[in-house]
C-alpha positions as CSV (number, residue, x, y, z in Angstrom):
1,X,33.0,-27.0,-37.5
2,X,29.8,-28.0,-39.8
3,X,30.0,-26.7,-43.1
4,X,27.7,-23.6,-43.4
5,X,25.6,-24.9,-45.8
6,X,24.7,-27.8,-43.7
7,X,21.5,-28.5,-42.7
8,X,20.9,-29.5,-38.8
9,X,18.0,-31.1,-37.5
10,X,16.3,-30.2,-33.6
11,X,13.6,-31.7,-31.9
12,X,11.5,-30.3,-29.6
13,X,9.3,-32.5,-28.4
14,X,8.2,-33.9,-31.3
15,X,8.4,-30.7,-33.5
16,X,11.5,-30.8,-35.4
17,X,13.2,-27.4,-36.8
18,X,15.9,-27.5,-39.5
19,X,17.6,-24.6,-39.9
20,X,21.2,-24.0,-41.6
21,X,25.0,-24.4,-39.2
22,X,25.4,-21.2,-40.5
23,X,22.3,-19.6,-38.7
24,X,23.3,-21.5,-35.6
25,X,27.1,-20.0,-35.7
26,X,25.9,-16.0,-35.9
27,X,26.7,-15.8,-32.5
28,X,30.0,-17.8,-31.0
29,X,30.0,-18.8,-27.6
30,X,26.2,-19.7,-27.3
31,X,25.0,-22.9,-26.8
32,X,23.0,-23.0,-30.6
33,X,26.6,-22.7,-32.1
34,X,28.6,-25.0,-30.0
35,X,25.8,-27.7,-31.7
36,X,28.0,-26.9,-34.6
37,X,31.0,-28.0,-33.4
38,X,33.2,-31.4,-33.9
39,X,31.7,-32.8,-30.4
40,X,28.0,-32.4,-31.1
41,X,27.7,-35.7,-30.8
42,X,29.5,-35.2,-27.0
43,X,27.5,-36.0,-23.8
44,X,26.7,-32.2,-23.5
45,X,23.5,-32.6,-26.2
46,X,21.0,-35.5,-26.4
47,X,22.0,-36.0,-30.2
48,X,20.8,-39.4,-32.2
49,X,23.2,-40.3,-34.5
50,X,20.3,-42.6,-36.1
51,X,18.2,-39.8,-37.2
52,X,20.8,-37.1,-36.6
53,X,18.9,-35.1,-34.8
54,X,19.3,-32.9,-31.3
55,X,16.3,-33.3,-29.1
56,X,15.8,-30.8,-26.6
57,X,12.8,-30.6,-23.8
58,X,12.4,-27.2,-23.8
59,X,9.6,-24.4,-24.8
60,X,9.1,-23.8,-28.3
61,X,7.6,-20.4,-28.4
62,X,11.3,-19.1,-27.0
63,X,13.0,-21.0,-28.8
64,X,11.5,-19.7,-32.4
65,X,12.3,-16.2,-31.1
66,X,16.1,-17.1,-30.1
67,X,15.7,-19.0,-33.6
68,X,15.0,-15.4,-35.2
69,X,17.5,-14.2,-33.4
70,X,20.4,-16.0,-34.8
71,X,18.2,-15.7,-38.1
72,X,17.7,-11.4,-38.2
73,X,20.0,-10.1,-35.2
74,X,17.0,-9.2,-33.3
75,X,15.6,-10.4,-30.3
76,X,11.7,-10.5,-29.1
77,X,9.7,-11.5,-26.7
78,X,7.0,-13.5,-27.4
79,X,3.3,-13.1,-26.1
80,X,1.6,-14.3,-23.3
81,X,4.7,-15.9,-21.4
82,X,5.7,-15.4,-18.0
83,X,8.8,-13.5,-17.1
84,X,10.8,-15.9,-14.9
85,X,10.0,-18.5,-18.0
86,X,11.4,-16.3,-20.4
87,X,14.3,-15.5,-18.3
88,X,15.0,-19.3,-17.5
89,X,14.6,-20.3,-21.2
90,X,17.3,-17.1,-22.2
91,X,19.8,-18.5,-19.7
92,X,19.8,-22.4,-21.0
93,X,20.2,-20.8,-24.3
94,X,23.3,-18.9,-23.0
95,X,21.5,-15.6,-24.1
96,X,21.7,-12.4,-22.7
97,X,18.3,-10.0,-21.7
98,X,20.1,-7.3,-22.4
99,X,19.2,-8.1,-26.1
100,X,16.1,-7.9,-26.5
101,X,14.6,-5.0,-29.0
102,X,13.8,-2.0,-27.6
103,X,9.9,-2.5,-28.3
104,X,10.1,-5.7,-26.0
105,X,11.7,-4.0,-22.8
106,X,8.1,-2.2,-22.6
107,X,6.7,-5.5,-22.3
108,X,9.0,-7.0,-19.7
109,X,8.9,-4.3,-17.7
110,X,5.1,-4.5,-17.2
111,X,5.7,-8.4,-16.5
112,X,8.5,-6.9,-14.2
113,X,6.4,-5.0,-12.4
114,X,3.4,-7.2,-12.0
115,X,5.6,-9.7,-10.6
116,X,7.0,-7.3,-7.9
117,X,3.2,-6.4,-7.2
118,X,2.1,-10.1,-7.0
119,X,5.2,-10.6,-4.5
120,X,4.8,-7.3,-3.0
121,X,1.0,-7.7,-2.0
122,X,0.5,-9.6,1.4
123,X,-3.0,-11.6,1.6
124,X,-0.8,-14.1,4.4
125,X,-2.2,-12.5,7.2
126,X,-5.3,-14.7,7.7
127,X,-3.5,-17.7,7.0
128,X,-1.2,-17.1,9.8
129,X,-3.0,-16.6,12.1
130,X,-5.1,-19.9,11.4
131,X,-1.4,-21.6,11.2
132,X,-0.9,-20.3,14.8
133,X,-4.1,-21.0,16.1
134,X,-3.5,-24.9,14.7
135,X,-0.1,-24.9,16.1
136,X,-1.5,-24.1,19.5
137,X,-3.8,-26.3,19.4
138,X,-2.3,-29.4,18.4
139,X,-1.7,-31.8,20.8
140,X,-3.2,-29.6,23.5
141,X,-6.4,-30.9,25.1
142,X,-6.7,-27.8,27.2
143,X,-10.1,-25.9,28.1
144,X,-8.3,-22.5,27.0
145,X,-6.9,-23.9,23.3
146,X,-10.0,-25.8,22.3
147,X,-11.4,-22.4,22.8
148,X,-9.6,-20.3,21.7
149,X,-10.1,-20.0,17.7
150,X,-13.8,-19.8,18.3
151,X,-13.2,-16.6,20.7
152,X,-10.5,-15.3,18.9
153,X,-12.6,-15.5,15.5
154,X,-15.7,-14.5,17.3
155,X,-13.9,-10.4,18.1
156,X,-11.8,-10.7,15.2
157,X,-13.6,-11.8,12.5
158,X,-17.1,-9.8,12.5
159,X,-18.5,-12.0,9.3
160,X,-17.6,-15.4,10.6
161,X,-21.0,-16.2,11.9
162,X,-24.2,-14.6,13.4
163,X,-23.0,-14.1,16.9
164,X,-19.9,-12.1,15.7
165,X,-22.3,-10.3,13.4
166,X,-23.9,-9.1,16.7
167,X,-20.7,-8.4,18.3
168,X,-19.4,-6.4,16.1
169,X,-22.6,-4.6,15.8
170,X,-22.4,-3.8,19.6
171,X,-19.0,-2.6,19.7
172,X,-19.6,-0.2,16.7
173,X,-22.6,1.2,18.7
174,X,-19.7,2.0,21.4
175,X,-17.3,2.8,19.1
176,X,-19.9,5.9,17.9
177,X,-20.8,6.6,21.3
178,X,-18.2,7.1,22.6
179,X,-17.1,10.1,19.6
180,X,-20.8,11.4,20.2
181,X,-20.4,11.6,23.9
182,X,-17.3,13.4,23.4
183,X,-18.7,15.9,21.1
184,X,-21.2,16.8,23.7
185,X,-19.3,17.0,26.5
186,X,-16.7,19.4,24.5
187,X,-19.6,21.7,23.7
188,X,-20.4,21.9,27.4
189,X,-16.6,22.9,28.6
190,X,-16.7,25.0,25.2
191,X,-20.1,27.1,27.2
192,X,-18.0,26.7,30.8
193,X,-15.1,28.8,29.3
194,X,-17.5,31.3,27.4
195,X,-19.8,31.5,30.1
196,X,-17.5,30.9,32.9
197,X,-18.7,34.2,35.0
198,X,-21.6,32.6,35.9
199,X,-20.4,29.9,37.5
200,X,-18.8,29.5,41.1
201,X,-15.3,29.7,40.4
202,X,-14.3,26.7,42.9
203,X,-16.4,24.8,40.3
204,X,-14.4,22.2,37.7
205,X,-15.6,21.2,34.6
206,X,-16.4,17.8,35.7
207,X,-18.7,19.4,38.2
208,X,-20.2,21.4,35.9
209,X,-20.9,18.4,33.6
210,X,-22.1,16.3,36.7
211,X,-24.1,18.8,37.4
212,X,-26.2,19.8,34.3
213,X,-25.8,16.6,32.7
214,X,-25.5,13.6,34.6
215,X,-26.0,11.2,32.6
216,X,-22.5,11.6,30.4
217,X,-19.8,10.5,32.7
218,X,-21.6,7.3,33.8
219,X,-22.0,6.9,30.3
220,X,-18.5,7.1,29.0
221,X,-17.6,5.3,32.1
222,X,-19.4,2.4,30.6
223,X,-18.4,2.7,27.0
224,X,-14.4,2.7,28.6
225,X,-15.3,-0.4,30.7
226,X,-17.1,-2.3,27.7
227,X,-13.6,-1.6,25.9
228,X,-11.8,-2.5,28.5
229,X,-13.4,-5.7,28.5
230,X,-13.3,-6.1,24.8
231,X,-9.3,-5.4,24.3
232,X,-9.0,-8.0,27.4
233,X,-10.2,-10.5,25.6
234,X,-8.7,-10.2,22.8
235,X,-5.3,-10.4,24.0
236,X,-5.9,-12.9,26.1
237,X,-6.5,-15.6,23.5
238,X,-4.9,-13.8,20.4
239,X,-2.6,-16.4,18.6
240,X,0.4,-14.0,18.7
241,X,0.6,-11.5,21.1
242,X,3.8,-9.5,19.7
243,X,2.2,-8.8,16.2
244,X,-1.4,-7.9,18.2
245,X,0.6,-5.6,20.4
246,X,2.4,-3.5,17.6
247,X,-0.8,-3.6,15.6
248,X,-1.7,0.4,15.4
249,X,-5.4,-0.3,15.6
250,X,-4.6,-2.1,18.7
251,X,-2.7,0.7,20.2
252,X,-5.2,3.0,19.1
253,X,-7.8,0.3,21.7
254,X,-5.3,0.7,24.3
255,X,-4.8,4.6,24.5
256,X,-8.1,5.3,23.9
257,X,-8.9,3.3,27.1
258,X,-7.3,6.2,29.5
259,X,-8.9,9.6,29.1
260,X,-11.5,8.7,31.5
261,X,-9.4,7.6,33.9
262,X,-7.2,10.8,34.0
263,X,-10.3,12.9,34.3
264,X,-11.4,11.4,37.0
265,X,-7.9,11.3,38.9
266,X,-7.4,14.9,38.1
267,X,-10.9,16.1,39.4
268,X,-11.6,17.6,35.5
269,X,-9.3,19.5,35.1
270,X,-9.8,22.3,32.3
271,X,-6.4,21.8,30.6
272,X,-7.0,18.0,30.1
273,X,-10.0,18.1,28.5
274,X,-8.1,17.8,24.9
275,X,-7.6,14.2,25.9
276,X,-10.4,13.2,25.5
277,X,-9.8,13.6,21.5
278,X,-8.2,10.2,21.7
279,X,-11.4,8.9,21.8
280,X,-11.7,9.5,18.0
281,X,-9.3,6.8,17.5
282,X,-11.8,4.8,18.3
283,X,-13.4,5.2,14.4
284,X,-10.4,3.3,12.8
285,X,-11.9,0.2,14.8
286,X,-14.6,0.8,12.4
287,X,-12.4,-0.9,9.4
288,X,-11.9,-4.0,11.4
289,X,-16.0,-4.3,11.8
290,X,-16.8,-3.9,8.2
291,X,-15.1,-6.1,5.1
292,X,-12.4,-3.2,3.6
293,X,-13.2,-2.9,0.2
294,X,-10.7,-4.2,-2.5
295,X,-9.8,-0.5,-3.5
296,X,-8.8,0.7,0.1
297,X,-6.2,-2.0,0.9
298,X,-5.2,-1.5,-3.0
299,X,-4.9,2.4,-1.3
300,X,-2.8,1.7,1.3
301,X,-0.6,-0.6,-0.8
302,X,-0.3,2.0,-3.0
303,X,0.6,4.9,-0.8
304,X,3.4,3.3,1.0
305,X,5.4,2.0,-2.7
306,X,5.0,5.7,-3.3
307,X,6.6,6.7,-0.6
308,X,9.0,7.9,-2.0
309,X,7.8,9.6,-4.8
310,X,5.6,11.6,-2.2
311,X,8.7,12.9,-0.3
312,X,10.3,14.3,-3.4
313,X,7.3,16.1,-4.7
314,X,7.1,17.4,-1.0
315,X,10.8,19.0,-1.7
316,X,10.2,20.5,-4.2
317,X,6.8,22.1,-3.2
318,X,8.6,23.2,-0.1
319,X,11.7,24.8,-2.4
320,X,9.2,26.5,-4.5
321,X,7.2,28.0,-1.9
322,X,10.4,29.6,-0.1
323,X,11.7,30.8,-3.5
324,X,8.1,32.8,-4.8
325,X,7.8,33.7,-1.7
326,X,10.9,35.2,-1.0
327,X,10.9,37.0,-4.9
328,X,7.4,38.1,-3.9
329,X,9.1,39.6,-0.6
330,X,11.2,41.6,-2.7
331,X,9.1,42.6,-4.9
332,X,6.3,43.7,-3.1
333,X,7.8,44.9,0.4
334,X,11.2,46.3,-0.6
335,X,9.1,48.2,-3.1
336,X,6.4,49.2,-1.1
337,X,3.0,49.5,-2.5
338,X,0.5,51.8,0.0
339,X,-2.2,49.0,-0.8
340,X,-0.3,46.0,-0.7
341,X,-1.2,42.8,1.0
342,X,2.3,42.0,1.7
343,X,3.8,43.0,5.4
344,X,6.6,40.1,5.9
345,X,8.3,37.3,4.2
346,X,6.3,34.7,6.4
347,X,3.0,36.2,4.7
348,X,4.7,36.2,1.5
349,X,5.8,32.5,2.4
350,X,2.1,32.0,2.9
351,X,0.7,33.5,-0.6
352,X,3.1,31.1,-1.8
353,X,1.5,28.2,-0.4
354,X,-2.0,29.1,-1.0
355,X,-1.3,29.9,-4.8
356,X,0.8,26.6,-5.9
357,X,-1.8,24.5,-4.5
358,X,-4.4,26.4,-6.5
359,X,-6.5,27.0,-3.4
360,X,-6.7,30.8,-4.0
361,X,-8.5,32.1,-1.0
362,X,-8.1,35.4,-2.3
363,X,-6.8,37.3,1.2
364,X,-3.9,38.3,-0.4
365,X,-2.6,39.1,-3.7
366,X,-0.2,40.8,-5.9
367,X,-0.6,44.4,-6.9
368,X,2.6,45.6,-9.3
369,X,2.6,44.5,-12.7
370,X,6.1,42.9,-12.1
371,X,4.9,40.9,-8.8
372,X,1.9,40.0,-10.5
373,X,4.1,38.1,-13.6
374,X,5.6,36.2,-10.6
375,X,2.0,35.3,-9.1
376,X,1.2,33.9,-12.6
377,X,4.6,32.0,-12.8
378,X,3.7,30.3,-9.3
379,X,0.5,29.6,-10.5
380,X,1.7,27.7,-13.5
381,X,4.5,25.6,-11.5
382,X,1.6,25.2,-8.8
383,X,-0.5,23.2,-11.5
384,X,2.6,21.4,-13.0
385,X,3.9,20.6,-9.8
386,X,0.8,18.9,-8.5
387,X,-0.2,17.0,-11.9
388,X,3.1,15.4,-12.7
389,X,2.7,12.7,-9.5
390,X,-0.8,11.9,-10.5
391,X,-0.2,9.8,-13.3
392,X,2.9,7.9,-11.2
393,X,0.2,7.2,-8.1
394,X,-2.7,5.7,-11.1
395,X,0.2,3.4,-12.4
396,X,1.3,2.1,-9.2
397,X,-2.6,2.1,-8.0
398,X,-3.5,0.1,-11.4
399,X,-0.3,-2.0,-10.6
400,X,-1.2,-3.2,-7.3
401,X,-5.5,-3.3,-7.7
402,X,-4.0,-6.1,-10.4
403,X,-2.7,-8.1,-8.5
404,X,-4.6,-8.3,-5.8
405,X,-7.8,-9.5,-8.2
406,X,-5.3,-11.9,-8.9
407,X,-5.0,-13.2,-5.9
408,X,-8.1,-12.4,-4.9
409,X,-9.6,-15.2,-7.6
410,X,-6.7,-17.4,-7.1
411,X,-7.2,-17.9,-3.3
412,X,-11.0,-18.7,-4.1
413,X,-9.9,-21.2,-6.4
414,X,-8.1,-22.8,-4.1
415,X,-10.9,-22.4,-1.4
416,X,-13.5,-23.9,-4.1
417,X,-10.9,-26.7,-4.9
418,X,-10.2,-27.6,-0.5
419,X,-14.2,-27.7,-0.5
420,X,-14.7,-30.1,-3.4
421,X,-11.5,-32.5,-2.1
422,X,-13.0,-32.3,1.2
């Protein structure tokens, strides 16, 4: 070994650090003190017996922290340095994470983080299906896959030019049409039922309809058929049918496509009016024919990586409802009270409900002094309950909107950079 008062010499890339073997031995069994040894001149280290320096092709800003290190036993991170850099540059140094200072783990953990959001956040969707479109259509001189990206774009992608501006503007007139004309035939069998008596009694609802408005069923009839023709299409000359068949806007299309159909084969039929509700899937088309804002897919990523978090707090709402509830029932119905609110454990269950959610409709509510102490108790775990998840949701939300501006701005620069190479 070096004497400890020895100086020793490392150059990183033209910026050389001396520093004494002493500081390089603190910790045995890294690679700083093996430089230390009798074979630092050994194949392992690019040493120059000339100058006596070690030169080493590696980041500087790490290296004056592992520097420190050795220097005052503590271990930070510096600024503005990726995490998988930091992490590669600990391991060549033969350096554990695990000591870092505890006002650095803040720091990696946010890098942490955004990296799992970056990763997390899928913007791949587009580019796959261009991949698959290309893929088809190379080396294939057929009538069907030279068109079949402009039809595919032309129902899929509304802003892609002026005709599917206009074709998405005509199925959204449909898609609204079809929710309206349901509305107005529900308030007709809604005056059928009510008013029933004065009707023939052989009479259906779809007579009825027919009847006093005839212009509804030809109507719908037309919207179905226009749909119809619309999902056709699409999955005729989608790139990848599996992933357009398990789509759930897709399935929505495709269920909402049969109401009619069972009216009309079951003569209207009171009982089946209620499916005619499926038509209402029909407005979650309405995010495929409009550009989703930023924040909503930032929403939906953010609701599903909080899964989790959601089906706890759910627990424990449900375990505190059932246990003020069930002291309420004690209190109040065991000990009867001639003006109490209170006739059964389910009703008690209910006040339970209403009052930890803060909703309050007033219908019911404690009379003793004892039951109401518990009301007030229910009331303050109510508020607790519901604020604690908030700040968890805004992390994860602030998390994920992140990294999707990220990405967002990265894939135009790459966009800006295709257009200027082309």
């Amino acid at each position: 070994m070096k004497s400890t008062r020895e100086k020793i010499t490392l150059n990183f890339r033209g910026i050389r650090y001396k520093t004494y073997a002493s500081t390089l031995q603190a910790f045995p069994g890294t690679k700083l003190s093996r430089l230390t040894g009798p074979q630092e001149a050994s194949t392992e280290f690019d040493y120059d017996p000339n100058t006596g320096e070690f030169f080493f092709d590696r980041d500087t800003r790490v290296f004056e922290e592992v520097l420190n290190y050795c220097r005052t036993k503590h271990l930070h991170c510096p600024q503005y340095i990726c995490k998988s850099v930091l992490e590669e540059e600990l391991a060549f140094w033969e350096i554990s994470e695990a000591a870092l200072a505890p006002c650095c783990w803040q720091r990696l953990s946010d890098m942490e983080s955004q990296q799992e959001d970056l990763a997390l956040w899928d913007d791949s969707k587009d580019e796959d299906d261009q991949a698959l479109l290309a893929q088809v259509g190379r080396g294939n001189n057929s009538c069907r896959a030279q068109w079949q990206p402009r039809i595919w774009t032309l129902f899929e992608k509304p802003f892609s030019s002026g005709s599917a501006k206009v074709l998405a503007a005509i199925s959204l007139v449909f898609n609204i049409g079809i929710c309206i004309l349901f509305i107005k035939k529900a308030d007709v069998e809604i005056e059928f039922f009510v008013y029933g008596h004065e009707y023939n009694s052989t009479d259906t609802v779809l007579n009825e309809i027919h009847k006093y408005f005839p212009y509804l069923i030809p109507l719908e009839f037309f919207c179905v058929l226009w749909f119809l023709f619309e999902f056709s299409v699409r999955l005729t000359f989608c790139p990848n049918k599996k992933k357009f068949l398990t789509s759930p806007l897709n399935i929505a299309d495709f269920i909402s496509l049969f109401p009619i159909f069972i009216e009309l084969c079951t003569h209207g039929q009171a009982w089946l009016g209620f499916v005619r509700a499926l038509y209402t899937l029909k407005l979650l088309k309405i995010l495929k024919l409009i550009e989703i804002p930023l924040m909503f897919q930032v929403l939906s990523y953010t609701s599903r990586s909080v899964f989790r978090e959601i089906f706890i707090f759910i627990i424990i709402f449900i375990f505190e409802s059932l246990f003020f509830g069930i002291l309420m029932f004690y209190t109040e119905v065991l000990y009867p009270v001639p003006e109490s609110y209170f006739e059964s454990i389910s009703s008690c269950i209910w006040w339970a409900v209403i009052t930890l959610t803060t909703v309050g409709y007033g219908d019911s509510y404690p009379i003793t002094e004892f039951s109401q102490v518990i009301a007030a108790c229910a009331a303050l775990c109510g508020v607790l309950t519901i604020v604690i998840p908030i700040p968890i949701f805004l992390i994860k939300f602030k998390g994920y909107y992140d990294a999707a501006v990220i990405k967002e701005r990265r894939k135009r620069k790459m966009e800006q950079a295709a257009m200027l190479s082309s």
